[in-house]
C-alpha positions in Angstrom: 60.8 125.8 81.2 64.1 125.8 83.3 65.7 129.0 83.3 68.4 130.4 80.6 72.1 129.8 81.7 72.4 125.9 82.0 74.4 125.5 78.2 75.8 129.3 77.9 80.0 129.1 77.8 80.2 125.3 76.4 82.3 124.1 74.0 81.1 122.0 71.1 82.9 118.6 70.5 80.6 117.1 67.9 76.7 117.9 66.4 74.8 115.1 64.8 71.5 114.7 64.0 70.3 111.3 65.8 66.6 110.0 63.8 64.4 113.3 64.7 66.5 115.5 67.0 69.3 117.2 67.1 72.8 116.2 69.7 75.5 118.5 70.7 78.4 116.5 72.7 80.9 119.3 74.4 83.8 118.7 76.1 83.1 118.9 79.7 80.7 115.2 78.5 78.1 116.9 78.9 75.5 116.4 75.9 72.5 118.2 74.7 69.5 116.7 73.0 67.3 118.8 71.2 63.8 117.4 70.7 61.4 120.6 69.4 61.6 122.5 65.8 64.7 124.0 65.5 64.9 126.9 63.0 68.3 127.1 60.8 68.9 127.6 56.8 69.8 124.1 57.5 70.4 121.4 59.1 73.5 119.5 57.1 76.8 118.0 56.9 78.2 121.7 56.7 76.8 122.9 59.6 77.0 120.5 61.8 80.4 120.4 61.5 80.6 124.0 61.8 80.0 123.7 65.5 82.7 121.9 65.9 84.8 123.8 68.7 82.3 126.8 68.7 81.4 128.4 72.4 77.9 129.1 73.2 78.4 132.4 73.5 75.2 133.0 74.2 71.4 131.6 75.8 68.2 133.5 75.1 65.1 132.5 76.8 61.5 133.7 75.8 58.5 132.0 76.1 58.7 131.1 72.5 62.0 130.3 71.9 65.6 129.4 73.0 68.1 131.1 70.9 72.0 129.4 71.4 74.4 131.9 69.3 78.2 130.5 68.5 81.2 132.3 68.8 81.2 131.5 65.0 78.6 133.3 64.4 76.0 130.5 64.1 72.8 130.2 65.6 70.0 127.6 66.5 66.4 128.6 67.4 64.7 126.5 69.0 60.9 126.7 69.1 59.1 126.5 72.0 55.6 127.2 71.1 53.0 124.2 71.3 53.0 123.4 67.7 57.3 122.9 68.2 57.2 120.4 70.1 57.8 116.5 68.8 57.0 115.2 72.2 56.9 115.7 76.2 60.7 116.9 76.2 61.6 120.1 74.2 65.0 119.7 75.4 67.2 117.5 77.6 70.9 118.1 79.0 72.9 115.6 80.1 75.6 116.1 82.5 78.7 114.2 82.5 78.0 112.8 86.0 74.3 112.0 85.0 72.4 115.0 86.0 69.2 115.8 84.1 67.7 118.7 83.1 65.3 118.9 81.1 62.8 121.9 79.3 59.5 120.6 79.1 
């Protein structure tokens, strides 16, 4: 797992949910793809679009899970146990220039 402070202070531009995962596009371009189980009272219209223009105010990094908190007041968890995982990739950011990072 890469270590906490790679999506901390961004600002949300859009959230979708694209097939399986969830996408976050901010406004620097950069774009986060989140492949593991995330935990919210739900995932819908509503608050997706609650996002919209929300900081990350925060990043918190366990060996279980990733916590992102909004300056909304939102929250995603994202799980990061074995049984979270959908795939090789529990998450993936995408820098506008075309860096990678990845939490595997």
């Amino acid at each position: 797992m890469k270590a906490a402070g790679h999506i901390a202070g961004r600002i949300v531009k859009s959230a979708s949910t694209v097939h399986d995962y969830m996408q976050l596009h901010f406004i620097d371009g950069s774009i986060l793809n989140i492949f593991n189980q995330i935990r919210v009272p739900a995932i819908d219209e509503a608050f997706l679009t609650g996002l919209v223009n929300e900081t990350v105010s925060e990043e918190i990094t366990d060996a279980n899970t990733i916590l992102l908190r909004f300056s909304g007041g939102k929250s995603i968890e994202i799980g990061m146990s074995d049984v979270d995982y959908q795939g090789p990739e529990a998450l993936e950011l995408v820098e506008s220039d075309g860096k990678r990072t990845v939490w595997s």
